[in-house]
C-alpha positions as CSV (number, residue, x, y, z in Angstrom):
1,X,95.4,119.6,96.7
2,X,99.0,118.7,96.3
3,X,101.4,121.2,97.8
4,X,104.6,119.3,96.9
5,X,103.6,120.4,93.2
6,X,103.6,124.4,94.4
7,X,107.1,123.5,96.6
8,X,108.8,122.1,93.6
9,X,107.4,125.2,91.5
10,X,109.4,127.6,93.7
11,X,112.5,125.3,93.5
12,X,112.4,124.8,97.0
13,X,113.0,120.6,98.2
14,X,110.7,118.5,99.6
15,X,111.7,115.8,102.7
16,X,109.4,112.3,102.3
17,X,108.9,109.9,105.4
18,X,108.8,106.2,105.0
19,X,106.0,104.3,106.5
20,X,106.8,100.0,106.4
21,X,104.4,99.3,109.3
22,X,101.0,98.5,109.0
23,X,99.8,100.5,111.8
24,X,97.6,103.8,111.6
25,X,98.8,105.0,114.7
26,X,102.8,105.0,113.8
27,X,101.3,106.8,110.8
28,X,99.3,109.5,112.9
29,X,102.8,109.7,114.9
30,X,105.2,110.4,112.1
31,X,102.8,112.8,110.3
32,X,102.7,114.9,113.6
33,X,106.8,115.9,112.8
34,X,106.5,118.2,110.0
35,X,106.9,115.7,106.9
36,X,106.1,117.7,103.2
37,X,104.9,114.1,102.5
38,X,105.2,110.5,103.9
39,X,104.6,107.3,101.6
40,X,103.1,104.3,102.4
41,X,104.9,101.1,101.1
42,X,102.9,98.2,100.0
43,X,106.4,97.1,98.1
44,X,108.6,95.8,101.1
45,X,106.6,97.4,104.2
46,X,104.5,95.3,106.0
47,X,101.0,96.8,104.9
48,X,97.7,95.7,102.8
49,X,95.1,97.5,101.5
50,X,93.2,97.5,104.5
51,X,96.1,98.5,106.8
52,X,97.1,101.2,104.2
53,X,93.4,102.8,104.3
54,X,93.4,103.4,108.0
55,X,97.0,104.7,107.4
56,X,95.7,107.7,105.0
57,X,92.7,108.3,107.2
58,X,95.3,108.6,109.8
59,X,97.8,111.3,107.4
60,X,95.2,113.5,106.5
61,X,94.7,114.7,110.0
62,X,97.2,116.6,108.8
63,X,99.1,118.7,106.1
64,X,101.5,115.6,105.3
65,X,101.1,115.1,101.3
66,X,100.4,110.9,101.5
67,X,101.8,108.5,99.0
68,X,101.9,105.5,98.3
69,X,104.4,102.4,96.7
70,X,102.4,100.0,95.2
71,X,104.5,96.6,94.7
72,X,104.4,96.2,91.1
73,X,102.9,98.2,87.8
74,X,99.6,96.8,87.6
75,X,97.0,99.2,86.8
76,X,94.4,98.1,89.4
77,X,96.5,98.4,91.9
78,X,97.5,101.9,91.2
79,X,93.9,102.6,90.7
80,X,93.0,101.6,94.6
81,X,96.1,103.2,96.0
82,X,94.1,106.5,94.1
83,X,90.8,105.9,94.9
84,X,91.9,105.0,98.7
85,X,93.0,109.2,98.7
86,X,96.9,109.2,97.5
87,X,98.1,112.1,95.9
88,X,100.5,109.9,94.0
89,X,101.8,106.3,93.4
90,X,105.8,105.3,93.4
91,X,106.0,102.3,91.2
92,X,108.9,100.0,91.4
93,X,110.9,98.6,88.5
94,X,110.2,101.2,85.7
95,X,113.2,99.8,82.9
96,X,111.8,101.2,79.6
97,X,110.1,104.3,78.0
98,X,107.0,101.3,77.5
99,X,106.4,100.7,81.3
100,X,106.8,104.4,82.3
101,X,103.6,105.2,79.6
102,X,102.0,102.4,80.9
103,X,102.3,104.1,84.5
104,X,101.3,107.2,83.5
105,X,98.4,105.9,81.7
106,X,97.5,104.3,84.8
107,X,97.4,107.2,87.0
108,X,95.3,109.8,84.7
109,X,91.8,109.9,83.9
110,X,90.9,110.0,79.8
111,X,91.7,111.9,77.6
112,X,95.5,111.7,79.0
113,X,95.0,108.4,80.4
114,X,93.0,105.4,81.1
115,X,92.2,105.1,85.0
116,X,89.3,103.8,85.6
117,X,86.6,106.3,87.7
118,X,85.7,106.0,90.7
119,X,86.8,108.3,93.4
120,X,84.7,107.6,96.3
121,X,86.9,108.6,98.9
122,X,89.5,111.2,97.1
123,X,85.9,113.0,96.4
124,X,84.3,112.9,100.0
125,X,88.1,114.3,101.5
126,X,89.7,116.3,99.0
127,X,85.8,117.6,97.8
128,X,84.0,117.6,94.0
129,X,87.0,119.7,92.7
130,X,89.0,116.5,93.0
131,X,88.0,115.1,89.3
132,X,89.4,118.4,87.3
133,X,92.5,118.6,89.1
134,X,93.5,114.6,89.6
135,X,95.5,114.3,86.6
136,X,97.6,117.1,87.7
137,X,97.7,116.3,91.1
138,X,98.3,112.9,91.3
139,X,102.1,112.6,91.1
140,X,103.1,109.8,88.9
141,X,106.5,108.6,90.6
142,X,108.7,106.3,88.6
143,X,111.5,104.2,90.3
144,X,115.2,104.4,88.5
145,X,117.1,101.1,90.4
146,X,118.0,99.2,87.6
147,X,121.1,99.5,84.7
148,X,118.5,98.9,82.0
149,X,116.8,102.1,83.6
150,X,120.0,104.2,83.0
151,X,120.7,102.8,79.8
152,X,117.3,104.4,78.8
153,X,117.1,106.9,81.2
154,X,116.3,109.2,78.2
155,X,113.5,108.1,76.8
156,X,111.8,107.3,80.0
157,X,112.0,110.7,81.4
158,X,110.8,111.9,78.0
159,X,107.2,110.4,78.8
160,X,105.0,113.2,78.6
161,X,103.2,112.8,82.3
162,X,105.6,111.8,84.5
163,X,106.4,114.0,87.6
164,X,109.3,112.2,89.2
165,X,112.3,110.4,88.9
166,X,112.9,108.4,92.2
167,X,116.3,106.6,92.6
168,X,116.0,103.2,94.2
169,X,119.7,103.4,95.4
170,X,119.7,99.6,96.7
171,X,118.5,98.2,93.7
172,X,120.6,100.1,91.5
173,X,124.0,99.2,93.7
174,X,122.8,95.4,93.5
175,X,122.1,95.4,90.1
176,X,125.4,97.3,89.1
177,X,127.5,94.5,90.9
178,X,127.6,96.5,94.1
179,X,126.8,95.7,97.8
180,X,122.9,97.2,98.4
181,X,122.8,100.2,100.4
182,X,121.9,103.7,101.3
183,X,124.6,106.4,101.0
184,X,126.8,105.0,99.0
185,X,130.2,106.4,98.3
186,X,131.0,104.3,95.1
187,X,132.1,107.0,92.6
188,X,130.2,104.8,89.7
189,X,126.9,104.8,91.6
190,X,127.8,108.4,92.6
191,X,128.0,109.3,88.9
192,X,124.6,108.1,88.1
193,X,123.1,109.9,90.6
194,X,124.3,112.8,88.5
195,X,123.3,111.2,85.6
196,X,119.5,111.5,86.5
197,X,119.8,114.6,88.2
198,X,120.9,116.3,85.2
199,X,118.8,114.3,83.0
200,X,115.7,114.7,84.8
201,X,116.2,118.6,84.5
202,X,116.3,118.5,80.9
203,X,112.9,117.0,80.8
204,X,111.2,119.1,83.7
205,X,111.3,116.3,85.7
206,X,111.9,116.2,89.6
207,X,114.9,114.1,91.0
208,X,114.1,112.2,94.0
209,X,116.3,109.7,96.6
210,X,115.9,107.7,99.3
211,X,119.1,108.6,101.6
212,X,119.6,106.8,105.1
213,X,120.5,109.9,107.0
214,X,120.0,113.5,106.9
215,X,123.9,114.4,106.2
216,X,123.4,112.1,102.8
217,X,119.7,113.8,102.1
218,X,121.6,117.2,102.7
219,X,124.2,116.3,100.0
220,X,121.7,115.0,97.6
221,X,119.8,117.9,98.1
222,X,123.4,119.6,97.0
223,X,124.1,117.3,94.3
224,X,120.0,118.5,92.7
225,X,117.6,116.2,93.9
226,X,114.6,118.2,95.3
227,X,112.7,115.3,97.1
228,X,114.3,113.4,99.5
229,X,113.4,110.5,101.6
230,X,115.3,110.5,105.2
231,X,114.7,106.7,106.9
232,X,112.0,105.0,107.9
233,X,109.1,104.0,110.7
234,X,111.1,100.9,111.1
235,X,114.9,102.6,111.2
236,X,113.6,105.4,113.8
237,X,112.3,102.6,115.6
238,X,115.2,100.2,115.6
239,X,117.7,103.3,116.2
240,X,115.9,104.9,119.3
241,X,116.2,101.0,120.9
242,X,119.6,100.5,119.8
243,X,120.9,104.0,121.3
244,X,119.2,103.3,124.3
245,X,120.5,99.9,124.9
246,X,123.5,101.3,123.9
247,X,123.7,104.1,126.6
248,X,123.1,101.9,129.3
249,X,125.5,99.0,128.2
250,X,128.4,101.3,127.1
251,X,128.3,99.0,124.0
252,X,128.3,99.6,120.4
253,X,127.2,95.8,120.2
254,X,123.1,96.1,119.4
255,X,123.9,96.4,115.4
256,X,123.2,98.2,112.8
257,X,119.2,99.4,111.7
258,X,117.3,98.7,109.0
259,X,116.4,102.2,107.0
C-alpha cells in the first residue's frame, strides 16, 4: 500500500506536501501535482476530524501517499487518523526513548503493538489485505524539535518500530535560543541537522525536514535526508497573491508568507 516504503528501499527521496486548510478541494488540487505524499496537519493547520476525512477521500483519487499530524501523542487520536485511511501519523513533541515506544505502540496492531482494531475505512479502500500489512505500512513518524530530543536522539531512534525521524526545524531553533524558522543558516542548528542524519542511518531510520523552499529541500536532500517537505497549501497561496500584487504594484511591500 505504501510506496514511500519501496522509494526509500531504492534510496531514492521522497518530496511531502503540506496541507493547513480544512478544505477537501485544496486537497484534491495539491494532490493533482505529482506529490510522493501530502500530510494533513491537525497540529497547527486549520482542520478537524471531519474536515480531515473529506481531505483523504479527496487524496486518494490519486497516487499521493496521505498522512497525517495529529496534535499531540494520544493514542486515540492516532488510532482515528488510522482508521480514517492514513498510511502514517507525524506526532509532535517526541523528547524521550519512553514517548517514541509509546507512539509506536500506538500505531501497530498486537503482537507489536496495542492499536485498537477497527479499520472500517483503511479496509473498504485499501481492501481485506489491509490488516496483515498495517503494521508495516503505516509509517510511524516521530518529530525531533526539541534539545531534550537531541540530547537523546540515541535511544529514541533505537525504538524498534519507528520509520522516521522528522526534524521540526522551528521548534528546534526556538528551543535552542534561536529565532524560529525554515532554512536556517545557523551553523549550530546546521550541525544537528547532521546530527540526525547520521544518526538516524545508524539505526535504519529515514531522515526527514520540513524546508521552506526547494533550493533548501535540494540541500537537505544533499546533506542525507530522504523525505522532504517543500511549503505549504497556505505559503503557495499567500505567495501566488503576494507576487501578483507585487507585479502590478512594482513593490516588494506585500510581506513575507507563511510556509
Amino acid at each position: 500500500m505504501n510506496r514511500l516504503n519501496k522509494t526509500w528501499a531504492e534510496t531514492r527521496t521522497t518530496v511531502n506536501g503540506w496541507l493547513m486548510l480544512p478544505c477537501a478541494v485544496s486537497a484534491e488540487a495539491m494532490a493533482a501535482h505529482g506529490w510522493d505524499s501530502l500530510t494533513i496537519d491537525m497540529q497547527h493547520g486549520l482542520i478537524g476530524y471531519s474536515e480531515m476525512l473529506r481531505m483523504l477521500s479527496a487524496i486518494d483519487r490519486t497516487q499521493v501517499v496521505p498522512l497525517v499530524r495529529v496534535p499531540s501523542l494520544e493514542s486515540g487520536i492516532i488510532g482515528k487518523a488510522l482508521d480514517a485511511g492514513a498510511l502514517g501519523v507525524i506526532c509532535p513533541m517526541i523528547n524521550t526513548a519512553q514517548q517514541a515506544a509509546a507512539f509506536v505502540r500506538a500505531m501497530r496492531y498486537a503482537p507489536q503493538g496495542g492499536r485498537s482494531f477497527g479499520p472500517v475505512r483503511p479496509v473498504m479502500r485499501y481492501g481485506s489485505g489491509y490488516v496483515a500489512s498495517a503494521n508495516e505500512d503505516c509509517l510511524a513518524i516521530a518529530q525531533v524539535e526539541t534539545a531534550e530530543a537531541l540530547r537523546n536522539l540515541e535511544s529514541i531512534l533505537a525504538v524498534d518500530g519507528l520509520d522516521v525521524a522528522y526534524v521540526g526545524p522551528s521548534d528546534l531553533a526556538l528551543d535552542m535560543g534561536y529565532t524560529p524558522a525554515f532554512d536556517t543558516e545557523e551553523p549550530e542548528l546546521l550541525a544537528a541537522f547532521e546530527q540526525i542524519v547520521e544518526t538516524a542511518n545508524r539505526h535504519g531510520v529515514v531522515a526527514a525536514m520540513h524546508c521552506g523552499s526547494p533550493a533548501y529541500a535540494r540541500r537537505m536532500s544533499e546533506m542525507g535526508f530522504r523525505f522532504l517537505t517543500i511549503g505549504s497549501d497556505v505559503g503557495f497561496l499567500l505567495d501566488g497573491a503576494a507576487r501578483s500584487l507585487q507585479a502590478f504594484h512594482g513593490s516588494d511591500e506585500m510581506g513575507k508568507s507563511f510556509r
